[in-house]
N, C-alpha and C positions, 0 to 999 in steps of 0.2 A: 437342567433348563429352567429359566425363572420367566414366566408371562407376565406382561402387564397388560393392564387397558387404561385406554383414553380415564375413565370416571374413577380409575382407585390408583392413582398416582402413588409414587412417592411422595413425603413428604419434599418441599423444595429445597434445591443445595444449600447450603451454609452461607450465607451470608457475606458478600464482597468484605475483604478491610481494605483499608487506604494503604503504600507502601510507608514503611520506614522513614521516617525525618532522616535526610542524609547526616546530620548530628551527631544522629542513634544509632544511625546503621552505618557508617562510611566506607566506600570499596576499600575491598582488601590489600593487603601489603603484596606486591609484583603485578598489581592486577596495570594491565597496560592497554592503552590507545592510539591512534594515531589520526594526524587529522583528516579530514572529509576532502577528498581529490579537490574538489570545485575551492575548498580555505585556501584564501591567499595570504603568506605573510608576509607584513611591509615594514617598511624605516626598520632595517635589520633586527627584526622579531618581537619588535616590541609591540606591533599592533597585526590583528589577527581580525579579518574580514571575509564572511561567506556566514552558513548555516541556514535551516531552513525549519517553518515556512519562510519566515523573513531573515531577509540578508543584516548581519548586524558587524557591526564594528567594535572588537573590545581589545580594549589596552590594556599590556598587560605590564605589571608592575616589574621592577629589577628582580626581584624576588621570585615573580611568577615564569620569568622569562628564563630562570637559573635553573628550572623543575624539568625545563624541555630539553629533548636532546634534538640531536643531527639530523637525525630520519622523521622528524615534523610528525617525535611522537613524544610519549609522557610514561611512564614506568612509577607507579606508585608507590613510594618510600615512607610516608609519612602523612601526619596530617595534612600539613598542607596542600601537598603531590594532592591526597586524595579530597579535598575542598576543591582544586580547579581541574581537575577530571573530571569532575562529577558536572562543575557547571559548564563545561565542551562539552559531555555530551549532553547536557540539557538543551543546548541551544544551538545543537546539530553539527555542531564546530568538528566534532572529534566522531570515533566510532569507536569501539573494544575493535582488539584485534584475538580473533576467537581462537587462535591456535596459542596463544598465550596464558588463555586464561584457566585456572584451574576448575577443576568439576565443583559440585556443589557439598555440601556434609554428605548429605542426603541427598542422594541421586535417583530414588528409586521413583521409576515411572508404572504407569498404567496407560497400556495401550484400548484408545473406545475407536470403535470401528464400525460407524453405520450402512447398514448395506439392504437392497430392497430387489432379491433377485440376483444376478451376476456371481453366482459360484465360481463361476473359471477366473475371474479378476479376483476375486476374496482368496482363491487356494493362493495366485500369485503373490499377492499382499503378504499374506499370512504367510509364506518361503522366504519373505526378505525380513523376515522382524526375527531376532534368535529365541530359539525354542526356550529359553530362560526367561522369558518377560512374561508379565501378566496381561493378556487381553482379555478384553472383554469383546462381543462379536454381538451387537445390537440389529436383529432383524425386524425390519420396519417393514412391516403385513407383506413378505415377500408372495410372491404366487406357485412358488417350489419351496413351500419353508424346509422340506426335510432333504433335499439339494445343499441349502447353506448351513444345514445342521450338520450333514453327516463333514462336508470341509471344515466345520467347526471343532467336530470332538477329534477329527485325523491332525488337527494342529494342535490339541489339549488347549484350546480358546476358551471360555465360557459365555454360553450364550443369553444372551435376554432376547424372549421372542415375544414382540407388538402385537396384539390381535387386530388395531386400526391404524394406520398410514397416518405417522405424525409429519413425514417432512424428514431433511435433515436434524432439525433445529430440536425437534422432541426425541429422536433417536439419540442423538448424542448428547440431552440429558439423562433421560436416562441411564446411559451406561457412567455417567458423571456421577450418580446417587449412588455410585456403587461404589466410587474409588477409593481407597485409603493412602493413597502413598500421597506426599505433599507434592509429584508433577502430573501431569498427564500431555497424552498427546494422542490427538487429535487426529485421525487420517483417515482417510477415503478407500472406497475399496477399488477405486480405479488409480490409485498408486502403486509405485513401487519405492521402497528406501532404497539407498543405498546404506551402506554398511555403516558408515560415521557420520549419516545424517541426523541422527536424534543427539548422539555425542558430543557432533558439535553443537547443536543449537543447546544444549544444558549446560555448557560453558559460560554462558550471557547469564546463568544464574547466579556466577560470582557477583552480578551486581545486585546488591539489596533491593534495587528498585524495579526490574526488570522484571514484568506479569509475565509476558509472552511471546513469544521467538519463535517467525515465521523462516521457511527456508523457499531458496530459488525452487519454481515448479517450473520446471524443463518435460518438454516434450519426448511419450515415452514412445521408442520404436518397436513397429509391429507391423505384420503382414498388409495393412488398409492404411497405415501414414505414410503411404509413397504420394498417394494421389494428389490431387494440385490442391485443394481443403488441407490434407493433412501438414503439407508442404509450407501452408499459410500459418497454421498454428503452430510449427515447428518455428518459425522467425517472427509470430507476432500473436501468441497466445493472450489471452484476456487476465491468464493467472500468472504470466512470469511477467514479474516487476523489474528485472533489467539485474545488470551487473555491479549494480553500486550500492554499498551496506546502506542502511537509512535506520534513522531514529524514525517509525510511521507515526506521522501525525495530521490530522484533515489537513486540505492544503499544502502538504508539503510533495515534494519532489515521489514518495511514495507513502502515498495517503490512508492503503488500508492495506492488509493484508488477509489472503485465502485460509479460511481451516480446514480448506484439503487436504493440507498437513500441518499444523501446527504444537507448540510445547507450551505448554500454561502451566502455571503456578496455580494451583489449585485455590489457594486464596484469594487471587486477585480474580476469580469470576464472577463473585456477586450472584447470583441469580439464572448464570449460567445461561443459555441460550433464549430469544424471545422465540415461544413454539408457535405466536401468530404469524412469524414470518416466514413465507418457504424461498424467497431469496435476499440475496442480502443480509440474512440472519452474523452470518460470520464477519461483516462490515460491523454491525451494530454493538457485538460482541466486543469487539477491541476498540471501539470509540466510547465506550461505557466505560472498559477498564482504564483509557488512558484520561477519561475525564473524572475519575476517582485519584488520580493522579499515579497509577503504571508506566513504565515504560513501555511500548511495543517495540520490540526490535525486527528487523527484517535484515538477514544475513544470508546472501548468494554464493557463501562459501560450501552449505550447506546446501543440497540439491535433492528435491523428491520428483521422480519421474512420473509424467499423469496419462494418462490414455488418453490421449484428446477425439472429440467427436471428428470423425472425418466422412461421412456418411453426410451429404448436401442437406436435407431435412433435419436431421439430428444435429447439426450444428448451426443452421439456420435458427432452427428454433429455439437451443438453448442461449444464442444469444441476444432471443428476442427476450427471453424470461431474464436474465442480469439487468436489462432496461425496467421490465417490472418491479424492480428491487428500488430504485429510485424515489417513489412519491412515498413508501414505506419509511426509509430511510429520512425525505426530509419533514417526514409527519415529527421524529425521534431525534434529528440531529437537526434542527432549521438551519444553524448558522454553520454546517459542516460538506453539505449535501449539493450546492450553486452547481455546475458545471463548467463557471470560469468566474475566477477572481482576477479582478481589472483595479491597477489603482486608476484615480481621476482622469491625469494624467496619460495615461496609454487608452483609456478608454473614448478620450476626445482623439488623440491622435487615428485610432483605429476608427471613428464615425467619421475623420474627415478623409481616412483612402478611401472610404466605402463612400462614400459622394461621389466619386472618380469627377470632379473638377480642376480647374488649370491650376488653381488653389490648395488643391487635396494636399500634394505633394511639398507643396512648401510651407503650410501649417502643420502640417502632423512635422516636419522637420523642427520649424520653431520653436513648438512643444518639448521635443525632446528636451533639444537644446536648452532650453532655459531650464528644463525638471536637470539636467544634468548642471549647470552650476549650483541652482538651490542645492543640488545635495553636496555640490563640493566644498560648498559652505560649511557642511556638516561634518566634512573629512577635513577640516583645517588642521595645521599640526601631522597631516601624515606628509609624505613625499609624492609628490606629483597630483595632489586631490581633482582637479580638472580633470584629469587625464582618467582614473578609477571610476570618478564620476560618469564620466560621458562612454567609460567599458558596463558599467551597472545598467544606464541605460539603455545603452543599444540592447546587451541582454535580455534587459526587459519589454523594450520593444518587439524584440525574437518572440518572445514567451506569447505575448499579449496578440502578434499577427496568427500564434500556430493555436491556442484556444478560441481564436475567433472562425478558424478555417475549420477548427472542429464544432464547433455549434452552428456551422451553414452546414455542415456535410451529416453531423450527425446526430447530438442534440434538437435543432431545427428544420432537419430536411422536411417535415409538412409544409413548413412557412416555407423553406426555402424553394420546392416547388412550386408552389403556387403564385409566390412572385417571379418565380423566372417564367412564366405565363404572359406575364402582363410589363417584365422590367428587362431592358438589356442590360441595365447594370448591373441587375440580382442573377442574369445569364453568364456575367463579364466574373463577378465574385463567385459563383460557385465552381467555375469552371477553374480560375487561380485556384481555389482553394483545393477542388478535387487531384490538381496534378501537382499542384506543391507539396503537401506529403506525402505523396507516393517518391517525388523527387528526393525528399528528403530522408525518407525512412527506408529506402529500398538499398540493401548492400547484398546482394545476391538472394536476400529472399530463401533458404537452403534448400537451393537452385529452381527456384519458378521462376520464370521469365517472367518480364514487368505487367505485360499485359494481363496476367492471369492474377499476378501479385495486385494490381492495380483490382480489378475486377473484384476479388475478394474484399479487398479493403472496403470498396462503395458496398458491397452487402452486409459488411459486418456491418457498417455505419446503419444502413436502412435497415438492418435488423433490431439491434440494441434502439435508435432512434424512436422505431417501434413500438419497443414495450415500454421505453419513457413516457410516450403520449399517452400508449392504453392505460398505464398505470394513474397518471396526471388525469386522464377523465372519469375513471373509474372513481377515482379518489377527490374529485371535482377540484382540484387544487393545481397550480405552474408554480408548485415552490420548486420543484426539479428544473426546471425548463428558465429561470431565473438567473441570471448571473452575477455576483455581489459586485460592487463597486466600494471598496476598503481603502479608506485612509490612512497611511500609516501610522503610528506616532512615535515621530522621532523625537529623541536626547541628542543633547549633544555630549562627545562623548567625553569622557574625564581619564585621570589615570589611573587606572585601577584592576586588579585583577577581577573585579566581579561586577564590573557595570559596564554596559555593552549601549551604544547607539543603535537603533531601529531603521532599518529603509527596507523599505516592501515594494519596488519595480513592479514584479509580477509574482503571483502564486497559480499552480495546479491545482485540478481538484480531482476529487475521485472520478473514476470512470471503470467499474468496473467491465 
């Protein structure tokens, strides 16, 4: 057993490097991708449109278009193959396809597992990882420490035991000062792996660039997730980012991802976790690595099962504490952290519904309308550009109504109480807002009835909302509580395999 305390630290981890110059490192020969469901390809393949955060348009050359195959993917043969691989997935176009790709030289991991109490969850953890790996078992000032010890030495784990309550964030440096192997992964003691879930996400290490690779966190079942809480985070957890792979990066379609469970590249952590932050820390964490220039990947082929709180207080309040993570996060990230990014454009159109005058409705139209020629101005040279045009728009339209319904509902619910006090219009929008996402996001809920599904959703809102503000006053700052208004800047576009045009409709933002 090895102790630490708070004042005689280890020294701090090794020092972040930047990745590989794709030049230096180029992916590997069979290494394969395909493109991102939402890429459209038009004028019979020669022009490639979608990615994210921003939507871009790139032409791609006779040469570039000869690389692609049938199934709107890319098989890396050569320099070339692997020069426009590398920039689809830069620019969110493409994704690796992880059942393709081969392992790393060096695949050896080290499993750190912070845990503070909860033996019965640690033995479970510790039954799904194979007795052949190395963990490490960081107990953070548990209050039965010789409880998680004696689960510690029955799985040959090795333990480091806190004499003071770091947090996540100090636990799993610690057990980080320890590792030797060039991966680690990162996981919770209220997980469960499955079998090829570390497997696959070490696949994504075929890319030279790729720091860290988050997998689907799926709801685990147990005896207390029947109940109508448990029921809600089984269809709408705060830690499952959906079913669609993603390059994560702020503002994009998935913005951060959990180290609930997660696989790092042990060089790409820099400095390893901030231990002033007890939430949010694992946000902070992967926007440091990708602004050194990492890749984060997020792959839902890969699934780590979480014990979600279903217990009314204990899930209340943890998702009042993710809202605390907020004012933290935009002290570290200003220009990453908004709760909605608006261009110009959908930001006027969304001020004149929210007027609800005779006029609302046929200005916010107008707007569209004209933003959708300028940009088809900008698709000139492809086939039907008006028509693409005026589909980007309305998209973004979409985008820009469902982040505004979420900062009346949950971002802003103080403000938005208190004018539905004194405004029937601020009565008229919150009440839209409240039943248009439940409208939209409800597809049986894994089986609550809407009523209850609905119910939950307004507490989650009022909860995280919550710790936004205490966090925002605590911290005497509304950089959280802010929403960017972002300009795009478009090119027009040229022919070429490596120069893309710009249009930004709409972006998401984080929300943990």
């Amino acid at each position: 057993m090895t102790r630490h305390r708070l004042s005689d630290h280890a020294p701090a981890p090794r020092p972040g490097t930047p990745p590989p110059p794709a030049a230096l490192a180029p992916l590997p020969t069979g290494f394969r991708i395909v493109l991102d469901r939402n890429t459209r390809v038009l004028d019979g393949g020669r022009t490639l449109l979608g990615g994210a955060p921003v939507t871009r348009l790139l032409r791609l050359t006779p040469r570039a278009q000869a690389l692609m195959d049938g199934d709107r993917g890319l098989r890396v043969g050569n320099a070339a193959g692997a020069a426009l691989a590398d920039r689809l997935l830069e620019l969110g176009l493409a994704h690796p396809v992880a059942a393709d790709l081969p392992l790393p030289v060096r695949p050896e991991v080290t499993y750190v597992v912070p845990v503070r109490d909860r033996p019965r969850q640690l033995d479970r953890l510790l039954d799904s990882i194979a007795p052949t790996n190395t963990v490490i078992v960081v107990d953070d000032a548990s209050l039965d420490r010789e409880a998680v010890a004696a689960v510690t030495r029955r799985h040959g784990a090795r333990l480091v035991s806190l004499n003071e309550n770091l947090g996540p964030a100090g636990a799993r440096n610690a057990g980080l000062r320890l590792v030797r192997t060039p991966f680690v992964v990162f996981v919770d003691s209220d997980i469960v792996l499955a079998p090829d879930t570390v497997g696959t996400l070490l696949r994504h290490f075929a890319d030279p660039r790729v720091g860290l690779v988050a997998p689907r966190i799926t709801g685990l079942r147990t005896t207390g997730s029947d109940n109508w809480i448990g029921r809600y985070e089984q269809a709408r957890s705060s830690l499952d980012l959906g079913d669609r792979p993603a390059l994560v990066r702020p503002g994009s379609y998935v913005s951060w991802a959990s180290t609930a469970c997660v696989v790092a590249r042990v060089d790409a952590l820099g400095e390893g976790f901030d231990e002033r932050m007890r939430v949010g820390e694992d946000v902070d964490l992967g926007w440091r690595a990708i602004a050194r220039g990492w890749r984060l990947r997020y792959e839902p082929a890969a699934t780590a099962a979480h014990d979600h709180r279903t217990r009314f207080a204990d899930w209340f309040r943890r998702k009042a504490e993710y809202g605390t993570g907020a004012q933290p996060l935009a002290e570290r990230h200003p220009h990453a952290i908004a709760p909605a990014v608006l261009a110009p454009w959908s930001t006027a159109a969304v001020l004149a519904l929210l007027a609800q005058r005779r006029w609302s409705a046929p200005v916010a139209a107008g707007l569209c309308g004209v933003t959708a020629v300028r940009i088809s101005r900008r698709l000139s040279g492809t086939d039907r550009p008006l028509l693409i045009g005026a589909q980007l728009i309305g998209n973004g339209a979409l985008a820009a109504l469902s982040q505004t319904g979420a900062l009346i509902t949950r971002h802003w619910w103080p403000a938005t109480a208190a004018l539905c006090l004194i405004s029937r219009r601020a009565r008229r929008a919150a009440a839209v807002a409240a039943v248009a996402d439940v409208v939209l996001e409800y597809r049986g809920a894994a089986g609550l009835d809407p009523l209850r599904y609905a119910a939950a959703r307004r507490l989650d809102d009022l909860a995280y909302g919550t710790g936004i503000w205490w966090s925002a006053l605590r911290g005497k700052s509304a950089a959280a509580l802010i929403p960017r208004i972002q300009s795009p800047a478009a090119k027009r576009p040229k022919a070429s395999s490596n120069r893309s045009a710009r249009f930004e409709p709409s972006s998401r933002s984080h929300s943990s």
